[in-house]
C-alpha positions in Angstrom: 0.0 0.0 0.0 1.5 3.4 -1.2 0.3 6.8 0.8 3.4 9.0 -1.0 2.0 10.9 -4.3 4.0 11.5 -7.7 2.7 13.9 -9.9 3.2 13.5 -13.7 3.0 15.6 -16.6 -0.5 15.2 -17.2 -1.2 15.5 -13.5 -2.5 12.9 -12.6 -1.4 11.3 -8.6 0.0 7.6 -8.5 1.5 6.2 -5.6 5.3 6.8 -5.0 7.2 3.3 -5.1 10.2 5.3 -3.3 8.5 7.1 -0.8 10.1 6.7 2.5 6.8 6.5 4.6 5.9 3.9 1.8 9.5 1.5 2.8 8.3 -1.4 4.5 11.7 -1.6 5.6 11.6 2.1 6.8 8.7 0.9 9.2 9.9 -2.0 10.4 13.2 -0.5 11.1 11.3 2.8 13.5 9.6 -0.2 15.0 11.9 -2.4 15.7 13.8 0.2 17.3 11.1 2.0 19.1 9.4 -1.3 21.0 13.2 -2.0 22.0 13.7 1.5 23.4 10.5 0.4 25.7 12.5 -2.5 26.9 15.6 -0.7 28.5 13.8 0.7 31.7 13.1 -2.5 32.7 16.4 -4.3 31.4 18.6 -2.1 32.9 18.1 -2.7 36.3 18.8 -6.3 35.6 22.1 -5.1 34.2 20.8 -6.4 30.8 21.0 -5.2 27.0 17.9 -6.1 24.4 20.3 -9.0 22.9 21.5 -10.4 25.9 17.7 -10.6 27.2 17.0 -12.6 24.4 19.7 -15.0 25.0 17.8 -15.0 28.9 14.5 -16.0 27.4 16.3 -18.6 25.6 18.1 -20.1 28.8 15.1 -19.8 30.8 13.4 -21.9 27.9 15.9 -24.3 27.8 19.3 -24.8 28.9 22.3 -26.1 28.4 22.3 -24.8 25.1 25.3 -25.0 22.7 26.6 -21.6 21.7 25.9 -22.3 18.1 22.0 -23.3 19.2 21.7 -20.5 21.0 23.3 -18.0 18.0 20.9 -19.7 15.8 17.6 -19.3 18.6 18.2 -15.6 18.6 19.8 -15.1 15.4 23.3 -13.7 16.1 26.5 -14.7 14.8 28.5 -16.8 16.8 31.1 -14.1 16.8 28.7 -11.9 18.3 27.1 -14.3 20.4 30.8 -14.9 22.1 31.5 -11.7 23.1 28.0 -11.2 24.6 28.5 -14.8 26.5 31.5 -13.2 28.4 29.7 -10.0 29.4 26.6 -12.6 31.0 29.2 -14.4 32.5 31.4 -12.0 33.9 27.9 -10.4 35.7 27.5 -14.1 37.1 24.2 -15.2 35.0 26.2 -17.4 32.7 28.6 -20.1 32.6 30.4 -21.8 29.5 31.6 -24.9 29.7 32.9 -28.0 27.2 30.4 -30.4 26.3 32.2 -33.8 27.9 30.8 -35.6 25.1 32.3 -33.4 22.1 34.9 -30.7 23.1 34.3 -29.0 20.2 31.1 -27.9 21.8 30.7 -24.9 24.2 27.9 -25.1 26.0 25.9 -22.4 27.9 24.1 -22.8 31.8 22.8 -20.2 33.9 23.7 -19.8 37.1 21.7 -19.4 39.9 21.5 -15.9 39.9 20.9 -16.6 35.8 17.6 -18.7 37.0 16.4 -16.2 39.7 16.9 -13.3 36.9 13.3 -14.8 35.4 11.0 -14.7 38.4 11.8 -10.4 38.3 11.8 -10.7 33.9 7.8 -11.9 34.5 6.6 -8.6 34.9 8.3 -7.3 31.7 5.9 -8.7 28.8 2.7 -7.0 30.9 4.8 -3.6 31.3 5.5 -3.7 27.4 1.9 -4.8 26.5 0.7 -1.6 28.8 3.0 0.9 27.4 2.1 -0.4 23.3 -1.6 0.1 24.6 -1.9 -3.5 22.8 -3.8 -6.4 24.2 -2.7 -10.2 24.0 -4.7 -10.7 20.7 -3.0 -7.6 19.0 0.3 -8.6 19.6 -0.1 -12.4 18.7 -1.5 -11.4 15.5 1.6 -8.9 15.2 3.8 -11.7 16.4 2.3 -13.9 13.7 2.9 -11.4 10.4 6.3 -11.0 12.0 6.9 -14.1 11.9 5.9 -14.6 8.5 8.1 -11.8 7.1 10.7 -13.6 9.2 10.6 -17.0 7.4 9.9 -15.4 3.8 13.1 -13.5 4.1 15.0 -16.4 4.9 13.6 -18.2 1.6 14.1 -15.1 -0.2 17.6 -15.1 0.8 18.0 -18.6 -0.1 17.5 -17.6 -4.1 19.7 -15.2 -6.5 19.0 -11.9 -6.5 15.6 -10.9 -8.4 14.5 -14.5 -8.4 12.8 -14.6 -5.4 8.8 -14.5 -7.3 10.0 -16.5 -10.3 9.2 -20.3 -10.1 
């Protein structure tokens, strides 16, 4: 859907292909950035960034975790996800460790102070939901077109260049 105008020689108004209020990347990017901004109040006390919250909510899920599941859970390069590992540890919420099975592995445990993190991160998604004005409906069916732009970027990626309707 286009909301920028272009006026031609005859005058007539079509939608604006390059419009910047017309980018769906231009949204998603103001978005992105703005829900996360809503995040850092409560993060902060925690002693947490966005990212390393995400690699939380993955622990708390699950854990152990090898560092290249957890890279691939919250999409980060392992490079990335390295660095962030030894920030989470060094504040005590993390620990790596060899898998004893295959010491090529590094695997990731919280600690207790890790674990007892979660019990103060359950009052963060009501707080968020409260300051979007959104209820629990709303933001599933966000969550769910989110998702689906998630997985048909991945596919698009997948092809060459231009390709990515042909077929």
């Amino acid at each position: 859907m286009y909301f920028g105008l272009v006026t031609n020689a005859t005058s007539t108004r079509t939608p604006d292909p390059l419009a910047l209020e017309n980018q769906v990347c231009f949204g998603l990017a103001v978005a992105a950035r703005r829900v996360i901004a809503l995040y850092r109040p409560f993060l902060e006390p925690m002693g947490l960034t966005h990212p390393q919250y995400l690699v939380m909510l993955a622990l708390w899920q699950q854990e152990p975790l090898s560092v290249r599941r957890l890279s691939a859970l919250v999409s980060l390069e392992p490079a990335t996800m390295s660095s962030m590992l030894k920030r989470l540890e060094g504040i005590g919420y993390v620990t790596r460790q060899r898998d004893p099975h295959d010491e090529r592995t590094l695997n990731v445990s919280l600690t207790s102070s890790g674990r007892s993190l979660r019990q103060q991160a359950l009052s963060i998604p009501p707080a968020i939901m409260q300051r979007l004005g959104m209820d629990g409906d709303d933001l599933q069916a966000l969550h769910a077109l989110v998702t689906e732009v998630i997985q048909r970027t991945q596919h698009a990626e997948d092809g060459p260049p231009g390709h990515e309707g042909d077929g």
